[in-house]
Residue, then its C-alpha position, 0 to 999 in steps of 0.5 A: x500500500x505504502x508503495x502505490x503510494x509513493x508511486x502515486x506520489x511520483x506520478x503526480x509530482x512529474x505530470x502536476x506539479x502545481x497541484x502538488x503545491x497548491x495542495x501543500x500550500x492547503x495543508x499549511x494553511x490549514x495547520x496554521x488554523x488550528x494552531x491559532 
């Protein structure tokens, strides 16, 4: 499971890249909310 993942992972990372950092940017964004 860990590997398809990864994979996954991969794949997006050389196909969508953006959406790699849109979703990062998400992520932060997120935590920065909780911890406020």
């Amino acid at each position: 499971m860990d590997r398809i993942i990864r994979d996954a992972f991969e794949l997006v990372r050389t196909i969508n890249p953006e959406l790699l950092y849109s979703l990062a940017l998400q992520h932060k964004a997120n935590q920065q909310q909780r911890n406020s």
